[in-house]
C-alpha positions in Angstrom: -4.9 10.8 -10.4 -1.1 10.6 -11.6 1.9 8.7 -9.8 5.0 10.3 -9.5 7.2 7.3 -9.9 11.0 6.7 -7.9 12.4 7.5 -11.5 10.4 10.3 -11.6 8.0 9.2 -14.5 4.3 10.0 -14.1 1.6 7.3 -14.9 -2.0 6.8 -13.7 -2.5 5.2 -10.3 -3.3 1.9 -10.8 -4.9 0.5 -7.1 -4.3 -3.3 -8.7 -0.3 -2.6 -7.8 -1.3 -1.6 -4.2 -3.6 -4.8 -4.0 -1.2 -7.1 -4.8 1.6 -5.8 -2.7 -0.5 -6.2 0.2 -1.8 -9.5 -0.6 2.1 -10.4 -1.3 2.5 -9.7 2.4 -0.6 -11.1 3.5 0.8 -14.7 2.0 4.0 -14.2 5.7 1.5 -13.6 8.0 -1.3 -15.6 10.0 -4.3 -15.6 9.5 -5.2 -12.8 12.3 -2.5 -10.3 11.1 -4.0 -10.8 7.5 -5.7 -7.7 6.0 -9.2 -8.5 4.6 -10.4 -7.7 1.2 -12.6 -5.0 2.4 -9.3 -3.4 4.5 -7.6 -3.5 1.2 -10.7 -1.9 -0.4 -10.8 0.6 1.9 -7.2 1.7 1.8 -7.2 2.0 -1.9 -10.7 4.3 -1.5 -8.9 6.5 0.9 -5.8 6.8 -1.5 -7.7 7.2 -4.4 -10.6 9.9 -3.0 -7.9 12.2 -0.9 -5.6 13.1 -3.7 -7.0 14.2 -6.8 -3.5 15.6 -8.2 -0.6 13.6 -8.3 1.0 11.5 -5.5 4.5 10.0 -4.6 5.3 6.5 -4.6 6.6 6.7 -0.8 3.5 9.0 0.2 1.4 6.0 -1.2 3.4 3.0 0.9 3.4 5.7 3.9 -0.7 5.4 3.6 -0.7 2.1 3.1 2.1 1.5 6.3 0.3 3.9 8.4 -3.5 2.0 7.6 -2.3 -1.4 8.2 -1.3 -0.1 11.3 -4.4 1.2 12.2 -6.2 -2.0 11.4 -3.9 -3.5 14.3 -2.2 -5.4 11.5 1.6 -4.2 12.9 3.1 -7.7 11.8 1.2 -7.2 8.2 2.8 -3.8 8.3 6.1 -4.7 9.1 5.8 -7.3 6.1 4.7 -4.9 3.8 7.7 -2.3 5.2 10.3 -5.1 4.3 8.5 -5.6 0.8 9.1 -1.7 0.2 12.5 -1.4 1.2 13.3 -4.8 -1.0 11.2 -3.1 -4.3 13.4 0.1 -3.4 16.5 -1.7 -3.8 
């Protein structure tokens, strides 16, 4: 699967960036709002097994946003919504 980048560059998707931007945000939350390995796991799987073509940066973070939220993890969320707009600035 390809990324279309915010510069418009293609390059493979590469679930180690999505990892680490949630665990980033993981690090300003307690413990309960934290998003477990296996939640991580799981949103990377769904990423990676519903789009086979190419995929937008912002359709990526709106999976990830949109996830998080459905864990029940709405302060990980907002975290992770603050570390996007920061990486888009």
């Amino acid at each position: 699967m390809k990324v279309v980048k915010r510069d418009g560059t293609i390059v493979d998707f590469n679930e180690e960036k999505i990892k680490t931007a949630i665990e980033k945000a993981n690090t300003e939350v307690i413990t309960e709002e934290k998003a477990t390995q296996e939640e991580i796991q799981d949103i990377i799987n769904y990423i990676s097994g519903s789009f086979t073509n190419k995929i937008t940066v912002e359709e990526i973070q709106d999976i990830i946003e949109d996830r998080l939220m459905g864990y029940g993890k709405c302060q990980l969320a907002k975290r992770y919504i603050k570390y996007r707009y920061n990486r888009e600035l």
